[in-house]
Legacy VTK file of the C-alpha trace (Angstrom):
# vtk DataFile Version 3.0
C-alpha trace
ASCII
DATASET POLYDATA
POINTS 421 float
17.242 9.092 -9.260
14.553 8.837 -6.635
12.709 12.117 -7.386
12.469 10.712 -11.049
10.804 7.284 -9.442
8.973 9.520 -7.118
7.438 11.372 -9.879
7.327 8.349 -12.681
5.404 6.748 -9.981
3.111 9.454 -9.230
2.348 9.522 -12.289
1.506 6.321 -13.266
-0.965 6.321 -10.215
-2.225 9.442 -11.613
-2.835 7.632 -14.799
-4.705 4.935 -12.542
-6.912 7.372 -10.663
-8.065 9.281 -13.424
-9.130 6.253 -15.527
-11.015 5.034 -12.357
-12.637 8.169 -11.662
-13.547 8.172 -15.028
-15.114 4.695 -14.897
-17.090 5.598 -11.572
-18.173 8.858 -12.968
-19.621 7.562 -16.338
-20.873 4.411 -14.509
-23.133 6.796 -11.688
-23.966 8.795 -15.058
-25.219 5.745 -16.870
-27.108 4.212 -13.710
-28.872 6.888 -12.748
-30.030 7.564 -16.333
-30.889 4.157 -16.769
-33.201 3.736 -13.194
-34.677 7.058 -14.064
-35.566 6.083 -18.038
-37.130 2.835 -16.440
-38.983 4.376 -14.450
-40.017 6.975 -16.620
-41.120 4.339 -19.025
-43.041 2.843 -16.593
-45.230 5.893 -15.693
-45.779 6.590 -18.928
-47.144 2.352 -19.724
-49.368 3.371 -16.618
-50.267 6.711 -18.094
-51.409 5.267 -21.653
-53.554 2.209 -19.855
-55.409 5.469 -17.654
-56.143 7.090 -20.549
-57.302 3.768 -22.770
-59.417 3.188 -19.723
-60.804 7.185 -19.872
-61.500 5.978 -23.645
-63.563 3.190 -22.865
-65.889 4.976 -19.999
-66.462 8.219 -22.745
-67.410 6.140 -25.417
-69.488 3.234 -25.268
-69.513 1.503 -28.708
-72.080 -0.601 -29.887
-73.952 -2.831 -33.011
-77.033 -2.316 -34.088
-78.296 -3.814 -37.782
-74.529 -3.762 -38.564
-73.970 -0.395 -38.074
-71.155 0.738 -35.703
-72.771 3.559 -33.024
-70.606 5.362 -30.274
-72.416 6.679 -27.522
-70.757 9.678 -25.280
-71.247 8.660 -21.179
-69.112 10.398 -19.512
-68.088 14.643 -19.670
-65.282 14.569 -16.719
-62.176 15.132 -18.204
-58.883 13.026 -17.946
-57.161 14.053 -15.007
-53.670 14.697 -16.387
-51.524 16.054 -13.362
-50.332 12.122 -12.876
-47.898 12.798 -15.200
-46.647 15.749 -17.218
-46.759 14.457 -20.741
-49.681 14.857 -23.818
-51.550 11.987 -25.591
-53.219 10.781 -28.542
-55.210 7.600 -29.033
-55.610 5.940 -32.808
-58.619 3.436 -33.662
-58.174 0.886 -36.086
-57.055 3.092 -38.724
-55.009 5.254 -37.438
-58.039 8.158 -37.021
-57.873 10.146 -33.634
-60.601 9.039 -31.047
-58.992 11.473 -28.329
-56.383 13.883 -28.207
-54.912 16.272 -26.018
-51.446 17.399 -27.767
-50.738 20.502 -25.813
-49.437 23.723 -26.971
-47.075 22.124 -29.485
-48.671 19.810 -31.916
-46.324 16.594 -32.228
-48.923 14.329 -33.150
-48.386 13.986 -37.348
-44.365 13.545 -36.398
-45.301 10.518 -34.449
-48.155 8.873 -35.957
-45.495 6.533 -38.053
-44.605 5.223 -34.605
-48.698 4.324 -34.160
-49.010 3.176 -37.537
-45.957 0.796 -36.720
-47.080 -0.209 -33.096
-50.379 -1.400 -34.914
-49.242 -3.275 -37.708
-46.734 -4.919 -35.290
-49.407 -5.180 -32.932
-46.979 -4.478 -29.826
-45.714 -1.617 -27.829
-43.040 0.443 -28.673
-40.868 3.089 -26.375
-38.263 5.190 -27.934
-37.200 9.141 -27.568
-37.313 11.590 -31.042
-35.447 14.979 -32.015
-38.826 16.928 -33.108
-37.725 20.729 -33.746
-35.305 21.981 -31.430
-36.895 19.535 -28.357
-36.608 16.170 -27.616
-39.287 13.527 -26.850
-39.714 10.466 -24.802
-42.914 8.641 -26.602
-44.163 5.367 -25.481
-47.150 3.761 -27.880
-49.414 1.348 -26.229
-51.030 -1.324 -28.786
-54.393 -2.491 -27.407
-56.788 -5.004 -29.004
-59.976 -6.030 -26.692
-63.800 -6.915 -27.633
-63.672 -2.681 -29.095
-60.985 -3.652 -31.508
-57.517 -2.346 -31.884
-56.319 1.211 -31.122
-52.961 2.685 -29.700
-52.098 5.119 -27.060
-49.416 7.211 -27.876
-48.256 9.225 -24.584
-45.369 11.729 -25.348
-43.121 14.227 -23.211
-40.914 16.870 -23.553
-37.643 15.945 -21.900
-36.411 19.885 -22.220
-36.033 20.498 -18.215
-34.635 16.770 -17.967
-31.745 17.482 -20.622
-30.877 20.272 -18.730
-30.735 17.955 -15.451
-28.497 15.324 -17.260
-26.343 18.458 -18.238
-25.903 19.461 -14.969
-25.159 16.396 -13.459
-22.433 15.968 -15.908
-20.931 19.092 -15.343
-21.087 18.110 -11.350
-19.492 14.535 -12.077
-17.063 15.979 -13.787
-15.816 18.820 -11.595
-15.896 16.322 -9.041
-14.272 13.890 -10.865
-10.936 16.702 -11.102
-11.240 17.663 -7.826
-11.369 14.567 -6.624
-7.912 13.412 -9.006
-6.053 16.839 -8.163
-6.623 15.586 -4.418
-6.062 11.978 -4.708
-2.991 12.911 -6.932
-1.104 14.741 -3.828
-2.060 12.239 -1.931
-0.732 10.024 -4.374
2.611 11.827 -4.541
3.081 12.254 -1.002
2.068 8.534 0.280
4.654 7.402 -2.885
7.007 9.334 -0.871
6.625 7.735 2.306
6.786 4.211 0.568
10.064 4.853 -1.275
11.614 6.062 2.206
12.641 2.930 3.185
13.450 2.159 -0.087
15.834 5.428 -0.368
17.344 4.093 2.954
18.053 0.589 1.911
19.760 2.284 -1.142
21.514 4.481 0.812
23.006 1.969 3.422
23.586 -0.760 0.376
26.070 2.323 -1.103
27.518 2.434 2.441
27.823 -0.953 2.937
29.368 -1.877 -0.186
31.738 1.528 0.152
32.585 0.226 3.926
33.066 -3.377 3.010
35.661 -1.851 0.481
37.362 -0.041 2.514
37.649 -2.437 5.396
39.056 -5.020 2.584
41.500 -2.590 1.280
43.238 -1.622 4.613
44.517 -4.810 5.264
45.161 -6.074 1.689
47.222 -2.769 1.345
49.081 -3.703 4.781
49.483 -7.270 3.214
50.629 -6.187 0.500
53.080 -3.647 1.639
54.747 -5.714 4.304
55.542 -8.544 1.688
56.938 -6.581 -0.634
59.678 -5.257 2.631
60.248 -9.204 2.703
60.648 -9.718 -1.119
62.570 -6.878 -1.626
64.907 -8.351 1.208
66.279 -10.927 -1.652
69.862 -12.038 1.406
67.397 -12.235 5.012
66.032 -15.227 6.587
62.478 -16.183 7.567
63.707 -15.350 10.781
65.025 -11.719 9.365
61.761 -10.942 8.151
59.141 -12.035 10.936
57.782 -8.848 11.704
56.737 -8.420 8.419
54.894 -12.471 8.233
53.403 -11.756 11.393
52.254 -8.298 10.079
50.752 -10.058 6.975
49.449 -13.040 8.981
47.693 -10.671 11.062
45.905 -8.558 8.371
44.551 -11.804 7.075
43.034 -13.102 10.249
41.606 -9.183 10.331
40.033 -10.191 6.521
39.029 -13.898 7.796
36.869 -12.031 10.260
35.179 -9.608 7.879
34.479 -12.023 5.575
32.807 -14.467 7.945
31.039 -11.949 9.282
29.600 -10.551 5.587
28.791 -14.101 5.017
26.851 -14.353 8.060
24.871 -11.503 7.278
24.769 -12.359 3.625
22.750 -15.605 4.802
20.779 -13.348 7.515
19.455 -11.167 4.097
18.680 -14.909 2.425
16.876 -16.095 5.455
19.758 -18.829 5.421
20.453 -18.960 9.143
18.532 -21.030 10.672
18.441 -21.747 14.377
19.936 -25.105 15.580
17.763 -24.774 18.898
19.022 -26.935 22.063
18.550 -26.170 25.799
21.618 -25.118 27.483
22.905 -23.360 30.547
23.452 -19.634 29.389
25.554 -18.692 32.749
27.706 -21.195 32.126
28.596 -19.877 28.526
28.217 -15.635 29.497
30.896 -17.143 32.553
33.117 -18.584 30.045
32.902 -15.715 27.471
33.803 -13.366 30.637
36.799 -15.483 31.727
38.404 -15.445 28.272
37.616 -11.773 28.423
39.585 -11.084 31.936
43.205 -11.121 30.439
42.450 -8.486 27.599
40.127 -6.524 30.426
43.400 -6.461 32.704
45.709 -5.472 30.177
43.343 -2.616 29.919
43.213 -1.883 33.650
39.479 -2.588 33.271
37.270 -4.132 36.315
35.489 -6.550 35.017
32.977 -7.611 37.562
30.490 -10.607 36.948
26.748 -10.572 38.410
25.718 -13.968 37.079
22.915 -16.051 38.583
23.232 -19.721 38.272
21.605 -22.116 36.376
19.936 -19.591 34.077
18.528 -22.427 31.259
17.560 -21.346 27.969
16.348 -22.871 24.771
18.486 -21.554 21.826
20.837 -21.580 18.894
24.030 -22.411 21.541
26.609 -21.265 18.996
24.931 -17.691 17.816
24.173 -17.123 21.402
27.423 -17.177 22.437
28.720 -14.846 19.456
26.641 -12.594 21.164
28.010 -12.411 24.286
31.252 -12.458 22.742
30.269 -9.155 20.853
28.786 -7.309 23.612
31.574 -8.109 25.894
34.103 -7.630 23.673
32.617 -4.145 22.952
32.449 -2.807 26.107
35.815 -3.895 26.725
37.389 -2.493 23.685
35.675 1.266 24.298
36.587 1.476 27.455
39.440 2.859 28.657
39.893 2.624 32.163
37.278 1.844 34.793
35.040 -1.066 34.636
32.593 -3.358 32.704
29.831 -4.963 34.652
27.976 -8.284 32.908
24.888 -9.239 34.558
22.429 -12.101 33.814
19.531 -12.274 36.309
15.876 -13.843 35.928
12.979 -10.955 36.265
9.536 -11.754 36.737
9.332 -13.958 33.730
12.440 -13.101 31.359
16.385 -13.649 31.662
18.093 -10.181 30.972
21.735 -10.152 30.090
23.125 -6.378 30.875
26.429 -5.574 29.613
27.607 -2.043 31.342
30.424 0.052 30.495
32.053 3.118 32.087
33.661 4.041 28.670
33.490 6.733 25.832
29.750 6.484 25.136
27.589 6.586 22.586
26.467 10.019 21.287
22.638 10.231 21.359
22.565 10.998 17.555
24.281 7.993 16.784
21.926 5.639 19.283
19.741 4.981 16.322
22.033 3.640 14.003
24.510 1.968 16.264
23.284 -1.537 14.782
23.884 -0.651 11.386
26.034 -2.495 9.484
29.851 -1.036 8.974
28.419 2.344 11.155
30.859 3.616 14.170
29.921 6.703 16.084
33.404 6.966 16.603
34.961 7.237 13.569
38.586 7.627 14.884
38.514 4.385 16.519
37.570 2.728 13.244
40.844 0.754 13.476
40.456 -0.755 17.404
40.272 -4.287 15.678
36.838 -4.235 14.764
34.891 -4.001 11.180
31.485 -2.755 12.561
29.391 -5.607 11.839
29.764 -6.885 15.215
26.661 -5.066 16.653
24.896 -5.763 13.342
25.019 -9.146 14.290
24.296 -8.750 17.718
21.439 -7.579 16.784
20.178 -10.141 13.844
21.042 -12.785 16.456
18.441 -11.320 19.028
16.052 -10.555 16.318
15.926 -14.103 15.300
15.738 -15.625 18.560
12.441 -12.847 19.263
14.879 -11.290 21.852
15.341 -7.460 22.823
18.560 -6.053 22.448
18.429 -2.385 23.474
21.120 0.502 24.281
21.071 3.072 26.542
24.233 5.024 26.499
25.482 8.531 28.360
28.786 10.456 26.215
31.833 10.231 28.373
29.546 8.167 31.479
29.355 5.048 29.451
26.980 2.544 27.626
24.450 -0.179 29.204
23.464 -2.950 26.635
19.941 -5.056 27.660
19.174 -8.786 26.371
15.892 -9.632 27.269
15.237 -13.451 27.017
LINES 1 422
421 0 1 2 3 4 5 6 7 8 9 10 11 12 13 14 15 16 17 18 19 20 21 22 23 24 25 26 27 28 29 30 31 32 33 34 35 36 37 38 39 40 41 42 43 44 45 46 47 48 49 50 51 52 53 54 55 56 57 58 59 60 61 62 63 64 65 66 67 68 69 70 71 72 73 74 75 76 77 78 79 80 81 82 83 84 85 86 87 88 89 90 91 92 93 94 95 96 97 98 99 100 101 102 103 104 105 106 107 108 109 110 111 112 113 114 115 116 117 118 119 120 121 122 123 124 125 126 127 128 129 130 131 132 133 134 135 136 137 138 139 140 141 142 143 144 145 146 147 148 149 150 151 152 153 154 155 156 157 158 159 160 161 162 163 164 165 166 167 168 169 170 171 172 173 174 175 176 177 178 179 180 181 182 183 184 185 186 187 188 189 190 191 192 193 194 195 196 197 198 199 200 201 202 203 204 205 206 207 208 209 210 211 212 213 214 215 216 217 218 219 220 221 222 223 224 225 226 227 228 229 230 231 232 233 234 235 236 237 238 239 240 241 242 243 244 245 246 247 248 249 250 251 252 253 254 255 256 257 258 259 260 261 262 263 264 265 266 267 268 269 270 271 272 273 274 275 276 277 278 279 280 281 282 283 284 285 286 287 288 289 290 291 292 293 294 295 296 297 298 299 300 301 302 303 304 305 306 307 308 309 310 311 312 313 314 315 316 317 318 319 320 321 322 323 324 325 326 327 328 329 330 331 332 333 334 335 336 337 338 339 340 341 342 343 344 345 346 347 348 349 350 351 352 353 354 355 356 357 358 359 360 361 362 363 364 365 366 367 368 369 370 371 372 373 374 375 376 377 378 379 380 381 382 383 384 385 386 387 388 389 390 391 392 393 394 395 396 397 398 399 400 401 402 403 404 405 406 407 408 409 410 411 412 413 414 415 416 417 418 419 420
């Protein structure tokens, strides 16, 4: 299921990436040609009022008993190395006062374009298919105290088709490089984001496979202990205790469960909220510790208490001492023989309740997942009376609070558990 999402989703960015490499590519394309065709078209304005003004200091033109004269003043020809393009320049009507057309005569192709400049007396700037070449041709109108006549400058834009070719061909093979590469990366960072998501799948599958499980066992318990009394149709209450208290049992066991999936159910909501007071925290780890001593005896367990007086504290009294209940209770439960030591001791500037244990240990494989939700590193002690939430919440309970709750634990030495407040 996840390698299809992994790949739908690669995909989809793929589509993304390629579209916007497309975009960027055609839109560098388009700018440059644009800033270079402006600039082009400026050259060549310049170009057609240098050779206008080469015009007017060759030919002086004058009136004399109506008759138009033109006198020739100047033999230095027009510098043309400005600018690698031909001209022409029309009078009045349309007759060519100077040329210089090149090897490849153009002129008669775009003479309409002069013709048109003049009788729209304004410029005009536009590029031609002439042969097998293109042109860029930009026709000047002018109309001073010699009269009107155009300037028709024209290029070849051969070598700059070629350029526009190539930089094409470079966008583009840029443009796939540049997807193939942002596609792993793609597929690989999609990866990394649907980890968590993979694991949140996974552990909902456990959880809801756990929380199954740890409701069957004692409905099936239930269940089997009242059918011993209902198939006892003669006995007495009294006759069939064992199997009440059985069933009574099982349900307090399902009670638990349930409060605690509803707990966690509103830590997943954000529904539990803190009900923040200022309390004495020795005073409640002392009373969680005395309730523990009978069960800790029974057990032949030490339990020794290191707790400093008067340790104050502003928090949610109630979750707080769940807390201690559950890391108490814990160390207690997985531990055989030997001792538990609590502790709760001011350090420089934070309270630290240490629970210790000399019992079975946590395996350092499990140490990462020991406050996940239904997980035991000890899966044959599944049935010592707890439903492996209890840590779980532990640990929501810190979280929310912006406590520490950390576990250092040796296999077979024993497990240390570390509030810091």
């Amino acid at each position: 299921m996840f390698r299809k999402l992994h790949l739908k989703l690669t995909a989809y960015m793929g589509i993304i990436l390629i579209l916007f490499m497309f975009f960027v590519a055609a839109g560098i394309y388009q700018f440059t040609k644009i800033i270079f065709e402006d600039g082009n078209k400026e050259l060549m304005r310049e170009e057609a009022l240098r050779v206008y003004n080469y015009k007017n200091t060759k030919y002086a033109e004058y009136f004399f008993n109506g008759t138009l004269f033109r006198k020739y003043i100047q033999r230095n020809p027009l510098d043309t190395k400005r600018l690698d393009a031909c001209y022409i320049v029309y009078d009045s009507n349309l007759r060519p006062v100077i040329s210089d057309e090149g090897e490849i005569k153009v002129g008669d192709e775009i003479k309409s374009l002069a013709q048109k400049s003049l009788e729209e007396r304004q410029d005009l700037y536009t590029t031609k298919k002439i042969g097998r070449f293109s042109y860029r041709i930009y026709t000047k109108y002018f109309n001073d105290f010699t009269g009107q006549s155009v300037v028709q400058v024209y290029q070849n834009t051969v070598n700059e088709e070629i350029l526009w070719s190539f930089l094409r061909n470079v966008l583009i093979a840029i443009g796939f490089v540049g997807t193939l590469i942002l596609l792993v990366l793609s597929y690989i960072l999609t990866g990394k984001a649907l980890t968590p998501i993979r694991e949140t799948w996974i552990k909902q599958k456990e959880f809801v496979a756990d929380a199954s499980h740890e409701l069957r066992t004692p409905l099936t318990v239930i269940q089997t202990n009242l059918d011993v009394v209902l198939s006892d149709e003669d006995g007495t209450v009294e006759e069939n205790e064992i199997w009440l208290d059985n069933a009574y049992s099982e349900t307090r066991v399902m009670a638990k469960l349930i409060d605690q999936l509803l707990m966690l159910a509103k830590a997943d909501n954000n529904e539990g909220q803190l009900s923040i007071s200022e309390f004495s925290f020795s005073e409640v780890v002392e009373n969680v510790c005395q309730s523990m001593e009978v069960v800790a005896a029974s057990k032949n367990i030490e339990l020794i208490m290191n707790i400093e007086d008067n340790i104050i504290i502003k928090a949610d009294y109630d979750k707080m001492r769940r807390l201690a209940v559950i890391l108490i209770d814990n160390a207690v439960k997985y531990t055989e023989k030997g001792r538990v030591t609590v502790s709760l001791k001011t350090d420089k500037n934070k309270r630290l309740l240490i629970v210790e244990d000399t019992g079975i240990g946590i395996h350092e494989k499990d140490l990462g997942r020991i406050f996940d939700r239904f997980y035991r590193a000890d899966k044959a002690r599944h049935r010592e009376g707890g439903t492996g939430l209890g840590l779980s919440i532990a640990k929501w309970i810190a979280d929310k609070h912006k406590y520490s709750l950390t576990v250092e634990s040796t296999i077979n030495e024993g497990s240390k558990f570390t509030l810091r407040i």
